[in-house]
C-alpha positions in Angstrom: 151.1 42.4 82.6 147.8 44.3 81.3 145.9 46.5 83.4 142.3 46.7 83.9 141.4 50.4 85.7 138.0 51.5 85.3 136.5 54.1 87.9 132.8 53.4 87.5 129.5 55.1 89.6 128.1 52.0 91.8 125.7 51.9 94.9 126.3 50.2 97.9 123.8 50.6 100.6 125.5 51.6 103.9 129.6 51.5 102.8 131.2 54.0 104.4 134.0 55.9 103.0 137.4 54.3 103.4 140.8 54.1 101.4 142.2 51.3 103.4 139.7 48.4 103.5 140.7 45.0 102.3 140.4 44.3 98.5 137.5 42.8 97.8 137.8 40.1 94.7 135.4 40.6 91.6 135.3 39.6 88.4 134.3 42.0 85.5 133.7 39.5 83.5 130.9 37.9 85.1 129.2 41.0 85.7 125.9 41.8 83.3 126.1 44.6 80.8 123.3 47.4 81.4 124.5 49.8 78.6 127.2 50.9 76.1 128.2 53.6 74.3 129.4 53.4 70.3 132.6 52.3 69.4 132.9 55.8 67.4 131.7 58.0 71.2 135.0 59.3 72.1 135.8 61.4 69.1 137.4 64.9 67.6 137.6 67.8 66.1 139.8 69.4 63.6 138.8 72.9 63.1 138.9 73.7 59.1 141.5 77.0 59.9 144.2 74.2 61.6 144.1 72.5 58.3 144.1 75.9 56.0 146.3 78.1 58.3 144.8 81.5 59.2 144.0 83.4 62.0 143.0 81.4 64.6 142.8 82.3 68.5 146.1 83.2 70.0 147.5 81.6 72.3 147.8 83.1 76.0 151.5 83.0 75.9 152.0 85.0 72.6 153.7 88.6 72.8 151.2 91.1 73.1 148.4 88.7 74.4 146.8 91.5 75.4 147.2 94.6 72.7 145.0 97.2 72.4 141.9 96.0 70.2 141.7 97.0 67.2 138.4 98.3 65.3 140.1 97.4 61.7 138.7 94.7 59.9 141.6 91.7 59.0 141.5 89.5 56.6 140.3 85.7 57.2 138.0 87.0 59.9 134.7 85.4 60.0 133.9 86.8 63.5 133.2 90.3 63.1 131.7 90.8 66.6 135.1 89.9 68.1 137.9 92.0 68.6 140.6 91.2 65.6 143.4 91.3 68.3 142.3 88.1 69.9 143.8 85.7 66.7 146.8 85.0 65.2 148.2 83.7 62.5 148.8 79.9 62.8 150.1 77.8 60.5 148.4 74.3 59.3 148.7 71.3 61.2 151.5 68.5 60.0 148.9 65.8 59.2 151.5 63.7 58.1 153.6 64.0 61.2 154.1 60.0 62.3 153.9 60.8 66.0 150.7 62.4 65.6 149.4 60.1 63.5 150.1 57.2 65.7 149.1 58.9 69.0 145.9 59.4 66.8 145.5 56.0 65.7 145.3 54.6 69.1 141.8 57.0 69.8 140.2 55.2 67.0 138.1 54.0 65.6 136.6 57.9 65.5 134.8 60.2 63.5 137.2 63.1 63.0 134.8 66.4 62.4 136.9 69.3 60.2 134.8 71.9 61.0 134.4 75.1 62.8 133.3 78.4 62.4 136.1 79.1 59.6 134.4 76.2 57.8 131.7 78.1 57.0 133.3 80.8 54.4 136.2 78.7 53.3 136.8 78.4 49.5 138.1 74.6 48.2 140.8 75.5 45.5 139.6 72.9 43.2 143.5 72.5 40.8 146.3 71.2 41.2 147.7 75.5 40.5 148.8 77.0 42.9 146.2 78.7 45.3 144.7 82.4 45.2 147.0 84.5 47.5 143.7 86.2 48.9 140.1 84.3 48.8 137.9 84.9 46.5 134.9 87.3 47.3 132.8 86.3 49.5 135.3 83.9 51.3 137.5 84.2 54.1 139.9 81.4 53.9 141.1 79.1 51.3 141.6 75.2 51.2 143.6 73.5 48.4 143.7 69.9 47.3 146.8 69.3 48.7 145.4 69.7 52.4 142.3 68.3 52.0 144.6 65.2 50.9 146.1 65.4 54.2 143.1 65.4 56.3 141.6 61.8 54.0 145.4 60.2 54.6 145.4 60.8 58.5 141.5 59.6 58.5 142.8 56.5 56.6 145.7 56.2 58.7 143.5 56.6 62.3 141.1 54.5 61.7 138.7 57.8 61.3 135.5 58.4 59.1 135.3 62.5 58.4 132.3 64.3 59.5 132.4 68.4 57.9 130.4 70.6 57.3 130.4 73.4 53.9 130.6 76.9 53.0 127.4 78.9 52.9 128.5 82.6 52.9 128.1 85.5 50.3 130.6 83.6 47.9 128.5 80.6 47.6 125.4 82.1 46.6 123.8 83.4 43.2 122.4 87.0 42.0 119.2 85.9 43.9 121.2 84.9 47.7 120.3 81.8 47.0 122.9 78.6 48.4 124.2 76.7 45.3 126.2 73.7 46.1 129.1 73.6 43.2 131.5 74.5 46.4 130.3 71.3 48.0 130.2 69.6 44.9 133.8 69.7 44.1 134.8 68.9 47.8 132.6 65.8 47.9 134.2 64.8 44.6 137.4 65.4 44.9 137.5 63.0 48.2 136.1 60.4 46.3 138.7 60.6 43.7 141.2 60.7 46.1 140.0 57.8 47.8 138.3 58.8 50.5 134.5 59.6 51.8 132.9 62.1 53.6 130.7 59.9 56.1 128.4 62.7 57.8 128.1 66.3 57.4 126.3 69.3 58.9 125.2 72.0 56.2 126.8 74.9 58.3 128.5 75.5 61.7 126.5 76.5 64.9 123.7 78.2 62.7 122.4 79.6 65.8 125.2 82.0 66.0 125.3 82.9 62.2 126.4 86.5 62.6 129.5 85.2 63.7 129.5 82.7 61.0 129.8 84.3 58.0 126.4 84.6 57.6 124.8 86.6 54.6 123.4 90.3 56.1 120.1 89.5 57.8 120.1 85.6 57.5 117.2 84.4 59.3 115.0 80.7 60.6 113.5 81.2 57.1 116.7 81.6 55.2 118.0 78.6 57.0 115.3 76.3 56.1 115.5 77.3 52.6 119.0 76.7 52.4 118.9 72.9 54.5 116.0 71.7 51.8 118.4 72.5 48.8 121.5 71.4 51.2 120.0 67.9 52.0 118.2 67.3 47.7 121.7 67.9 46.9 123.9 66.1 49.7 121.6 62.8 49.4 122.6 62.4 46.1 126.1 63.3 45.9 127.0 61.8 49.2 124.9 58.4 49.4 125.1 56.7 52.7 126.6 59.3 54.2 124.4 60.7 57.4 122.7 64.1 57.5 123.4 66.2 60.7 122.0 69.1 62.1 121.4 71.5 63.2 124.7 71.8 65.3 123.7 74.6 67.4 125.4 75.4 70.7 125.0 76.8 74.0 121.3 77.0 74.7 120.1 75.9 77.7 123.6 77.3 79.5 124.5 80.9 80.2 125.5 82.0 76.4 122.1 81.0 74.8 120.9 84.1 75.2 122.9 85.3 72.7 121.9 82.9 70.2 120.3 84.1 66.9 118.2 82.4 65.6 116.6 80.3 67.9 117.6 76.9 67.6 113.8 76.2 67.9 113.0 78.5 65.1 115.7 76.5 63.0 113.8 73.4 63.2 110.6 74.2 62.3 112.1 76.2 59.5 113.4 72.9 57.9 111.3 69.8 59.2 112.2 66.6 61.0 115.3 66.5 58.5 118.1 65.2 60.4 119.5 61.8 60.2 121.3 62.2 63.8 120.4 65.7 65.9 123.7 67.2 66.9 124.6 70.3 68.9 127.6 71.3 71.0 128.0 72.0 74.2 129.7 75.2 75.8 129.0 75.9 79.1 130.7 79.6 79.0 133.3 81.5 77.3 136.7 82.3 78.2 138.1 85.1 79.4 139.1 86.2 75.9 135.6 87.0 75.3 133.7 87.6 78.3 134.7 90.6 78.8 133.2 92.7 81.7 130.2 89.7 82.1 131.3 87.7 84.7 128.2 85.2 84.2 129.0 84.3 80.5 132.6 83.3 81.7 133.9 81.0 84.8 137.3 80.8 86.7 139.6 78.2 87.8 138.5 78.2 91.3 135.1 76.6 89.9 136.8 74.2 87.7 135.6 71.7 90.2 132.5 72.9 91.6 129.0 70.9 91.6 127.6 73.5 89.5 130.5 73.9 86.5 130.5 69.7 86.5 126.5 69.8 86.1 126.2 72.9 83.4 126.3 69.8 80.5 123.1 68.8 81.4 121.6 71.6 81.4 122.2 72.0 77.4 121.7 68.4 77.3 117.8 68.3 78.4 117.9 71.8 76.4 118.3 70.1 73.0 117.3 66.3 73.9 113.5 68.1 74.4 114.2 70.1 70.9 114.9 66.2 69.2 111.8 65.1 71.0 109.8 67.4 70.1 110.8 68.8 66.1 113.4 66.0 64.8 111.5 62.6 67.2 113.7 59.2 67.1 116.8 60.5 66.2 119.8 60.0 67.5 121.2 63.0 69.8 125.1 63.6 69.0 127.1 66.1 71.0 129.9 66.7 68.2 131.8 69.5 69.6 132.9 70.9 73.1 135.5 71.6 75.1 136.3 73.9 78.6 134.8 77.0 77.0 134.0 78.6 73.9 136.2 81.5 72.2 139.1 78.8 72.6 139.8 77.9 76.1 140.9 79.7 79.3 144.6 79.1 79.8 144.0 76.3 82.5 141.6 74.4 79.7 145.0 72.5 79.2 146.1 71.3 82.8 145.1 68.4 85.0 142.5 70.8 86.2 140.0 70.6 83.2 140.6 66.3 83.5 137.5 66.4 85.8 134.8 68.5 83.5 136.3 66.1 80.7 135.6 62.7 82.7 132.2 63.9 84.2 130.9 65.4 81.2 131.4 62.0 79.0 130.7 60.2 81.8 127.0 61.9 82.3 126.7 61.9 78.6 127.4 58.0 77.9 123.6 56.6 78.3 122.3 53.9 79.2 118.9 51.7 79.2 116.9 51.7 82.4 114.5 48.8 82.6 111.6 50.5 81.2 113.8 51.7 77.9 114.2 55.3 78.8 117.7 56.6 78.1 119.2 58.8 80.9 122.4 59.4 82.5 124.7 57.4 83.8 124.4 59.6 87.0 120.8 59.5 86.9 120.5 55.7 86.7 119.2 54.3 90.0 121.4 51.2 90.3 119.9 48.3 93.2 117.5 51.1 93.9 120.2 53.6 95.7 120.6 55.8 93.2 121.3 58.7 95.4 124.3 56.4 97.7 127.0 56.7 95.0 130.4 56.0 95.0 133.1 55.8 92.5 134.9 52.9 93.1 138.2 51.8 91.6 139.3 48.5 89.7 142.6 47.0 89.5 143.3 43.7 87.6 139.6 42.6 88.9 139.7 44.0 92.8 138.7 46.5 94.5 141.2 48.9 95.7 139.6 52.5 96.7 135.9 53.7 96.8 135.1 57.5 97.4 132.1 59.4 98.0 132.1 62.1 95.1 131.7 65.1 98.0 135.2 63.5 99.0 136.7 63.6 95.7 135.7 67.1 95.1 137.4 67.8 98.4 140.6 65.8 97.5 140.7 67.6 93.6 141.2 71.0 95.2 144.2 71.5 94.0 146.3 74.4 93.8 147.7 75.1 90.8 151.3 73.4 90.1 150.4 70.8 93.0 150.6 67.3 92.1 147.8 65.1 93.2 148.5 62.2 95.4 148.3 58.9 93.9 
């Protein structure tokens, strides 16, 4: 028998909370549709170093999680202002792998974004020879034809369009530092001879952090612009049809945009109301591999379910919603990578603890049309006029079988860790 289970906000004036009132009968079906979110809203990301293999963040459970860092330089580092011992070598992903794939498959229809910080110095291997054992200058990383295959199959087979971004480091640029695109240019054709498309890009990766991006000594608002105007000349005509993202900053408006450089403000007036679809990511901290000694640019489990962790989305939300407004106006406003925390994850970003930032972040992030056409969210909406008298309230097959107040859920989702939750 199928199963309808939605947990939804609602507002019922006076309810009290209770877990064993009668079902009340109700049909979805009957019920008008206020809002919607695209098919394409629950997406994900591949970073480029899980398709080349490199030195990616290692995990918490690895020998020597913890060595003594390092002040030499490794290779296929394109952080420089983070300690070398915090990576390890991973090996690519198994695209191919038919579990994955049909897991996968049943997400879609996506976009699936191969991107990330490695993305933005690696070097496409444009033969069928076998690869360069080391990159070429001015590249950390590189990617070969035979994985990029691998990443257009799985999109193919998952129902997925790919969104990436390119390589804008030292390695792409002439006697003069300025961008040139043959890097791009052979990626964008290669996937159209091999059958597939790229169907959105960003020119670079969080460009608001470029010092740990790869970026060319000094890079700047100014350098930026210069290098989105011959990005988008170039990517309009190579790619046509394909969408135009950016900027793809991340942070501001939370705890780490301080440490932004440049401005993500700075970035847009550099290149003009550009951008197809305004996209940025949201990281409301980072983990504990990189906070160090600053207690306020990471969090801790115990918060995982606090008011004030669940809300720290918004916060970057009206950060770069007023940035669209106001420099890119009557775009759309994507949020095209996130997760628990930057710098990879704490080690409970993987448990049923980080379920609830998940939920309540996509949940506050799905908009919807109030009456006079203003998008907000879904939290915000005021629904029979009692916005602030919410409840989740949860659906089986059509009844109503539980409501909570969301002070009560809090209270129930204190878990300690290896506890199972009652159901």
């Amino acid at each position: 028998m199928s199963r309808l289970l939605l947990v939804v906000p609602i507002a019922i004036a006076g309810a009290a909370f209770t877990t064993n009132a009668q079902p009340i009968a109700i049909s979805p079906t009957t019920m008008s549709r206020t809002g919607g979110v695209d098919e394409r809203f629950q997406s994900y990301n591949i970073e480029m170093i899980e398709v080349t293999g490199g030195r990616f963040w290692k995990p918490y459970a690895s020998k020597d999680a913890n060595p003594a860092p390092s002040a030499r330089p490794q290779p296929g580092s394109t952080t420089p202002a983070i300690p070398p011992n915090l990576f390890e070598y991973r090996p690519p992903l198994d695209l191919s792998n038919a579990r994955l794939r049909n897991l996968a498959a049943s997400l879609g229809p996506v976009y699936i974004r191969v991107s990330g910080t490695w993305a933005n110095t690696v070097y496409f291997h444009d033969s069928d020879d076998p690869a360069p054992q080391t990159p070429p200058a001015g590249f950390n990383g590189v990617l070969t034809r035979k994985q990029w295959k691998g990443v257009i199959d799985f999109a193919r087979a998952t129902n997925g369009r790919i969104m990436t971004s390119f390589a804008f480091g030292t390695g792409t640029r002439d006697a003069s530092g300025n961008w040139t695109p043959d890097q791009a240019r052979r990626l964008i054709a290669y996937t159209k001879a091999a059958g597939g498309s790229i169907d959105a890009a960003e020119f670079m990766n969080e460009p608001n952090f470029a010092s740990h991006g790869g970026a060319p000594k000094g890079y700047d608002a100014a350098a930026f612009g210069r290098d989105v105007g011959a990005f988008r000349m170039f990517f309009k005509a190579a790619a046509p049809g394909a969408l135009f993202l950016g900027p793809g900053s991340a942070g501001e408006g939370g705890v780490i945009g301080g440490a932004a450089s440049p401005k993500s403000e700075d970035l847009l007036k550099a290149t003009g109301p550009v951008f197809d679809v305004f996209t940025y990511h949201i990281y409301t901290a980072v983990s504990q591999r990189c906070s160090g000694g600053e207690a306020a640019m990471g969090t801790t489990a115990a918060a995982a379910l606090t008011k004030e962790w669940l809300s720290r989305p918004d916060q970057i939300h009206a950060f770069y919603s007023d940035l669209r407004d106001r420099l890119n106006p009557g775009k759309p406003l994507w949020v095209n990578e996130t997760a628990e925390t930057g710098c990879g994850g704490n080690p409970w970003a993987s448990t049923f603890r980080d379920t609830f930032r998940f939920l309540t972040q996509h949940g506050r992030l799905a908009l919807v049309n109030d009456k006079a056409g203003a998008f907000r969210t879904a939290e915000a909406v005021d629904v029979a006029g009692r916005g602030d008298d919410q409840l989740v309230t949860v659906f089986e097959n059509g009844d109503v079988t539980q409501e909570y107040d969301l002070d009560s859920i809090r209270a129930r989702a204190e878990l300690r860790v290896g506890e199972t939750p009652d159901k």
